[in-house]
C-alpha positions as CSV (number, residue, x, y, z in Angstrom):
1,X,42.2,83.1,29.4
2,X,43.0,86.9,28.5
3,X,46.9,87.7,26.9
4,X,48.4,89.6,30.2
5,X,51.8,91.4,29.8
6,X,53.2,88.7,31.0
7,X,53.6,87.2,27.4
8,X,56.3,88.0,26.2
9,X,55.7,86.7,22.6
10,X,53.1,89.8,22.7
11,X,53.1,93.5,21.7
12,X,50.7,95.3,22.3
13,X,50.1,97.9,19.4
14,X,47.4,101.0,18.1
15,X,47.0,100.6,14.1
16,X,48.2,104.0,12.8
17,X,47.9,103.1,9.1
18,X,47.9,100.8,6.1
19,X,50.5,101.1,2.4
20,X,50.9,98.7,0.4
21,X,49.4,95.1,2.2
22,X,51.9,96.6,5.1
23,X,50.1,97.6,8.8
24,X,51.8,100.6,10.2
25,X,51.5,100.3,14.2
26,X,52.9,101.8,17.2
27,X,53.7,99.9,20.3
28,X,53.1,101.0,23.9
29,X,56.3,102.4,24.3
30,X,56.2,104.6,21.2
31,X,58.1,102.1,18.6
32,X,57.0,102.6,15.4
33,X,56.9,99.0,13.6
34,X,55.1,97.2,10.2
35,X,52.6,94.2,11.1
36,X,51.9,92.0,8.0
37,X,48.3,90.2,7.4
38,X,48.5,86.8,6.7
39,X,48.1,85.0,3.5
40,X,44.0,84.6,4.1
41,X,43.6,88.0,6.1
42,X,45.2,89.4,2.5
43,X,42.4,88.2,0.4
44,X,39.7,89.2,3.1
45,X,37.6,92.5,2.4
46,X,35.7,91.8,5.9
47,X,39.1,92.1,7.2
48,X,40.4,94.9,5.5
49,X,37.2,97.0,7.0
50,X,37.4,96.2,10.1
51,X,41.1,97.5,9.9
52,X,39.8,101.0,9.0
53,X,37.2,101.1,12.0
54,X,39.8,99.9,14.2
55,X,41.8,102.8,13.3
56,X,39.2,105.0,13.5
57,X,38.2,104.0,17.5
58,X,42.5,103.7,17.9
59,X,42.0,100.6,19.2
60,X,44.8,98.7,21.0
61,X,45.8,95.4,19.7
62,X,48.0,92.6,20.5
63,X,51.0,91.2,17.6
64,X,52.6,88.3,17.6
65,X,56.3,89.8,18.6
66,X,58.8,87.3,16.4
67,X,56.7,87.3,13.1
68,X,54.4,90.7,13.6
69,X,51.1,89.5,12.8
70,X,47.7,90.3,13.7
71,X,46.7,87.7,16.6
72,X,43.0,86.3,15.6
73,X,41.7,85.8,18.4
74,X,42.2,89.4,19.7
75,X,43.1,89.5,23.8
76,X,41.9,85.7,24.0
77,X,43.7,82.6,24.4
78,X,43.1,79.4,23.5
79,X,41.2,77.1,26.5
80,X,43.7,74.6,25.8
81,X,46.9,76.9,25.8
């Protein structure tokens, strides 16, 4: 099941930057906000790549809205949300 706009417990957000284990992002409606990686995604180099391609192509991502973290499984639910 793809996250819709619907969800509220989503932002959607284009990765603008990284300082200091800190993910500068800007939402859809122009707010300028910090996502965090998590305690794994912090010790990752895979992860920490892909960051830097992603803001290269200024792809859009979703963020959980409450605690601003990356969602893992990108535009995807679950099957058994």
């Amino acid at each position: 099941m793809l996250l819709t706009n619907q969800d509220v417990s989503v932002l959607e957000v284009q990765i603008l930057g990284v300082y200091h284990s800190k993910i500068e992002v800007k939402t859809i409606s122009g707010e300028y906000l910090f996502a965090y990686p998590t305690q794994t995604q912090k010790t990752d180099p895979l992860f920490w790549q892909s960051l830097k391609d992603i803001i290269k192509a200024k792809l859009w991502l979703p963020i959980n809205k409450k605690m601003h973290h990356l969602i893992d499984s990108d535009w995807l639910l679950p099957s058994n949300a």
